[in-house]
N, C-alpha and C positions, 0 to 999 in steps of 0.2 A: 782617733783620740784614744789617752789610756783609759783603760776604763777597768780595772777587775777586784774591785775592793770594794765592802762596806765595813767603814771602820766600825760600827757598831748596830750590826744589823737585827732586831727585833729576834728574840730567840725567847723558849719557850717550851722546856723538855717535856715538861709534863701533854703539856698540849701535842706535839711531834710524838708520843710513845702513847699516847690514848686509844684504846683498843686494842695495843699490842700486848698480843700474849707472853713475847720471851722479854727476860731481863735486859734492860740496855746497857751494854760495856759501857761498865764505869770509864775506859777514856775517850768514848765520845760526849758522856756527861761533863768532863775537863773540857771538850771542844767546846762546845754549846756556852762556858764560864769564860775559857778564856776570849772566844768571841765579845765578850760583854765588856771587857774588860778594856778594850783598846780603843777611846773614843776620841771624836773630833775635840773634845776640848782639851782631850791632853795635849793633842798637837798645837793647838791654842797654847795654852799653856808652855809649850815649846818655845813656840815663836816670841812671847813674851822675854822668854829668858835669853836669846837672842840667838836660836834655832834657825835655820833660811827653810822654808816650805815653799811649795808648788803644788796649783794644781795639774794631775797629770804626772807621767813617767811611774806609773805603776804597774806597766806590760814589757815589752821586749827590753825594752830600754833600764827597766830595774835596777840591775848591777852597779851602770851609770850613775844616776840617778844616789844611790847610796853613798858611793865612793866619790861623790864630791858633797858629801855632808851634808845631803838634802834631805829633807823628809816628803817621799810625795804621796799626795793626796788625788785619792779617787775622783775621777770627775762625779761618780755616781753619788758621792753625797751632797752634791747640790741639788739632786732630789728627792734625797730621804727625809727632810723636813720641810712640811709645809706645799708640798709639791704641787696641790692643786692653786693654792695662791700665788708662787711664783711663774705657774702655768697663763695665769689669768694675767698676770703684771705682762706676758711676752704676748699675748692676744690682744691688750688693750693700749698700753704704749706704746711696743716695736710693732705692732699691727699686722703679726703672724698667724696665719691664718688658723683657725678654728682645727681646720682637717688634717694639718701638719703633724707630727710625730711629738710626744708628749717627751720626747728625751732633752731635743734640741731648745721648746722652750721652758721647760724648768732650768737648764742650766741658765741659758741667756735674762732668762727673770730672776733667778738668784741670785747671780752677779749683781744685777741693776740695782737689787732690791740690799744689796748690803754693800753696798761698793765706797758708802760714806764711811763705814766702821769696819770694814777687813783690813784685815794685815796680811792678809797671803795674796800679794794682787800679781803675781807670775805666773803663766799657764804656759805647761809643754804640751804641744802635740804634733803629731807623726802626718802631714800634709797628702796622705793618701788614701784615707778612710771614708769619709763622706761629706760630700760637698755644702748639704744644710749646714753641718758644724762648722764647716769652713767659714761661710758667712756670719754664723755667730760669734765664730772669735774676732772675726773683723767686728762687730759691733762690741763687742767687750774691751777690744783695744780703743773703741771711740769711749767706752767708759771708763778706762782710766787704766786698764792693766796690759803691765808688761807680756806680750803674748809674742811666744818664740817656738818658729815652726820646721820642724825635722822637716826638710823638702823632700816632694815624693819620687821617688826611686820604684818601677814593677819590673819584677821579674818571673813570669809565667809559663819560661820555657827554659830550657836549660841553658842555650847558647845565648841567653839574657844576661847569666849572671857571668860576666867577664869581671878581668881585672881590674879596668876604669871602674867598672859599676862600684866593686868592692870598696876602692878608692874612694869613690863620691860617698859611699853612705859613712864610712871609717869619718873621712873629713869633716860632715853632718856633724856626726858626732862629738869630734873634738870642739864642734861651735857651740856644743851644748853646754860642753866642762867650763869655756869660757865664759860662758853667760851666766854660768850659774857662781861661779867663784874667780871670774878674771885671770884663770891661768890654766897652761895644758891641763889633763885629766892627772893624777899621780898612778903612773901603771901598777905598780906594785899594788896599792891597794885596790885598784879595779881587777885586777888577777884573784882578789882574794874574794870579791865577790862574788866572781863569777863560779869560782870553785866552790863557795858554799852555797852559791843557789843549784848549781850541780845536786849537791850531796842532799841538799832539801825537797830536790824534784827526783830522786830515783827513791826516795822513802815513799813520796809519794807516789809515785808507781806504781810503789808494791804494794801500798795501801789499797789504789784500785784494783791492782789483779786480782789479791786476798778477795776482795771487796765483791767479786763478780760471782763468787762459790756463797756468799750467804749475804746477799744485797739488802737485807729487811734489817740486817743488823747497824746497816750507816744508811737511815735514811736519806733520801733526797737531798734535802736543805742541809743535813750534815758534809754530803760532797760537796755541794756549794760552799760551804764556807771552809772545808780542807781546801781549793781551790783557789776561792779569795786570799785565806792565809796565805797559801805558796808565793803572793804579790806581798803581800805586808808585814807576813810573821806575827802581826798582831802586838807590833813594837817590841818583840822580843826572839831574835832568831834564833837562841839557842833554846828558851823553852818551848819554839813552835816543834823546832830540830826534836825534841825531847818525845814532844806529846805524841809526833809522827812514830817515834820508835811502839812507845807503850800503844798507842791504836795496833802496827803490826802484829805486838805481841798476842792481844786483847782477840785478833782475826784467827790469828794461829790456833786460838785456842778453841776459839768458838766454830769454824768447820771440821773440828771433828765430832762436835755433834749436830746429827743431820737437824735442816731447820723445816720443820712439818708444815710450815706456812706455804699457801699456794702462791705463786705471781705470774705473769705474764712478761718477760724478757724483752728491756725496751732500747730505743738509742735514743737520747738528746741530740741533735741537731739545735745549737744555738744554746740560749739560756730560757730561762724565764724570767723576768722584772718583775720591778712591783712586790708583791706581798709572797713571802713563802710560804704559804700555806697552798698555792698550786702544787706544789712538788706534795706535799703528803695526797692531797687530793689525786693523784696518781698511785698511791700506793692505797691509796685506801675503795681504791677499783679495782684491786689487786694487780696493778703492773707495779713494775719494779724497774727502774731506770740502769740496766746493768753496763753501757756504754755512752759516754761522753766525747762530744766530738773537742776536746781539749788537747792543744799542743803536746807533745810526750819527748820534744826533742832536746839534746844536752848543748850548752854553749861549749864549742870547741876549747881547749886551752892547751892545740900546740901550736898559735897561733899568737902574736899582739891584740892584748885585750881587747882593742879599738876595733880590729880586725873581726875578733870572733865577735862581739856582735852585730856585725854586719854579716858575718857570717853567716846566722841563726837569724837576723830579717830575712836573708832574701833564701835562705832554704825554706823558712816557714812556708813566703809567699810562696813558693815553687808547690807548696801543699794548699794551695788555697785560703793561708793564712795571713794575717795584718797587712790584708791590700784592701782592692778597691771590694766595696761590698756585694759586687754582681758585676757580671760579666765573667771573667777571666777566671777571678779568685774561685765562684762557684762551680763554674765547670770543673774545677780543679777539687774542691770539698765533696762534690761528692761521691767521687771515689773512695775520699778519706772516708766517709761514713759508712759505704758499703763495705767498706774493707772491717771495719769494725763490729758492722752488724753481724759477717760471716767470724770474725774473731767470737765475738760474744755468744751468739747463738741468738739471738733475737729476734723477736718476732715480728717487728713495727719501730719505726722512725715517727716519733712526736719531732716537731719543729717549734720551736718558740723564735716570734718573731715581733716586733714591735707595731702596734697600731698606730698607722698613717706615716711608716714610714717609705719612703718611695723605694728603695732600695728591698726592704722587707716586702712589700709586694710583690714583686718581681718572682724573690728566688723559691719561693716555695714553688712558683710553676713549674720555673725549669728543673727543679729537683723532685716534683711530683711524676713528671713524665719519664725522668730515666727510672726513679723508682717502680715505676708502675710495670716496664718493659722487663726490669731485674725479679717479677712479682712478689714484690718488698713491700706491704702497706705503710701508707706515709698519712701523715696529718699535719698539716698547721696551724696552728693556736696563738692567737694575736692576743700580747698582752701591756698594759701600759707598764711607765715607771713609778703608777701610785700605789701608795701601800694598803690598797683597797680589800678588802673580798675576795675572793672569783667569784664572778656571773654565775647564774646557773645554765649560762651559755656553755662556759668554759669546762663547765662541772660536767651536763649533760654529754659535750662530744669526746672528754675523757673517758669518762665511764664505756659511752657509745663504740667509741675505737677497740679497751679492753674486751669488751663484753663481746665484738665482732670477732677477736681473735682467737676465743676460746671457743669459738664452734669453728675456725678454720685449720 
């Protein structure tokens, strides 16, 4: 499923810089604003004026997605409101169990629960992610919405990704342009996406390499949401393009003078859901999040649009990315991680994983064991999609992790 956007996710500078000693760069102050700025009801609104939206195609498929005049929309905001009551509508009607994964029924009780008064009733998604979701889209199409599914295509080894393969996911694609506007894809402007999600993703880049020489200066939840943007732009991609510039400048200037704060050197593995105050809660244990296990790859464009993003699915997957969520893909991630941690200098791999998700259980085993063998300390931290607190569960074994690193 796509999933990498909150169009308007809870922010809150005062509260993210509370305790901190140095000045926050005024354009992560602009990040934190324009975050606010880009909400679901404008897209409402959108679609009122006769706008086409989707839930979904906010990941690989982006480019697409745009260049047939789409607007799409994060699955994740079907549980940024309300979450724990649309959770209960998926426990007590669809009779999903209690222990299930809070992602899959906040979306499927969202739906149910507005499915009389929506206007966005189109859902894309990518048929090789996770099979819970699979079954909720099928119960979503019994309620009443258009749901159209990228069929799945893995490719996890090299001699996988042949010229048929290419072909089939290219094809996919052009059934997507048709679905969404009834006619081939218009290459010229899918060319022009893909070149400027290019030129938005090597800003970003550089923003995290800057990023990594004085990490206290973008907190946490601030990379979270440069990362989101790079999916949304925050309905505006030239002033995202813009803000990306002024952050690099904002970095440039700020590591030449040394930052006297202490941290602990950390990798993300995964996300964190739910409420962003987990991410300062990491920093405020003195770790510092300085690697992020997030894509860094360019879409090709010497290639047929169509092509180069088939191109960049089945390289991703070839990294343990946008496939199945365990087995294949993971043995493949965590190399990626380890390669990061030795890039960054880090000391410990936090994991964020979702609670009761069957998939999420899994991988932290198998990535705790190679980690342990690499002697890389690992930890996973199970958290829901509600915009809760942290436990003082969550609180306690953060702290516990940092606090063990700095006597080793």
């Amino acid at each position: 499923m796509s999933n990498t956007q909150l169009l308007n996710p809870l922010t809150d500078a005062e509260t993210i810089w509370q305790n901190y000693q140095r000045k926050p760069l005024p354009s992560i102050l602009k990040l934190l604003s324009l975050s606010t700025t880009y909400t679901f009801r404008d897209v409402e609104q959108a679609v009122a004026e006769g706008k086409t939206a989707i839930w979904g195609g906010t990941s690989w498929e982006l480019p697409l997605i745009l260049a047939c005049d789409t607007i799409p929309i994060s699955i994740m905001e079907l549980w940024r409101d309300d979450s724990h009551k649309t959770e209960a509508i998926a426990e007590g009607y669809f009779q999903i169990p209690n222990e299930q994964c809070s992602m899959i029924k906040t979306i499927i009780g969202s739906l149910h629960g507005r499915k009389d008064t929506e206007k966005i009733k189109r859902i894309l998604a990518f048929n090789a992610v996770c099979e819970p979701i699979s079954i909720v889209l099928e119960l979503a199409r019994q309620e009443g919405y258009d749901v159209h599914l990228i069929e799945a295509v893995s490719t996890f080894k090299d001699r996988d990704k042949t010229p048929e393969v290419v072909k089939f996911v290219t094809n996919e694609l052009q059934k997507v342009a048709l679905w969404l506007t009834g006619k081939p894809v218009d290459e010229a402007r899918l060319s022009y996406e893909i070149h400027r999600k290019n030129e938005i993703s090597a800003k970003l880049q550089r923003v995290l390499a800057l990023r990594t020489k004085t990490p206290l200066d973008v907190p946490g939840h601030a990379v979270l949401l440069l990362m989101l943007g790079s999916f949304s732009y925050y309905g505006d991609a030239e002033k995202f393009s813009n803000l990306l510039d002024e952050i690099i400048v904002d970095l440039e200037e700020a590591i030449k003078i040394p930052d006297p704060r202490p941290y602990i050197p950390l990798v993300l593995a995964g996300f964190f859901l739910g409420d962003y105050t987990l991410y300062r809660a990491v920093e405020s244990a003195h770790g510092a999040i300085v690697g992020w296990e997030f894509g860094t790859r360019d879409y090709r464009e010497d290639v047929p649009p169509l092509e180069s993003i088939a191109h960049f699915l089945l390289d991703s997957q070839l990294a343990g990315q946008y496939g199945e969520m365990v087995g294949a893909a993971v043995q493949l991630r965590k190399f990626d991680i380890a390669r990061i941690v030795e890039e960054t200098g880090a000391r410990g791999i936090l994991s964020g994983n979702v609670t009761g998700c069957p998939y999420g259980s899994i991988v932290p085993q198998l990535e705790r064991l190679y980690f342990k063998k690499l002697g890389i300390p690992y930890i996973s931290l199970e958290t829901s999609v509600h915009q809760d607190p942290p436990t003082e569960e969550q609180l306690t074994r953060i702290k516990a992790f940092v606090e063990m690193l700095t006597q080793s």
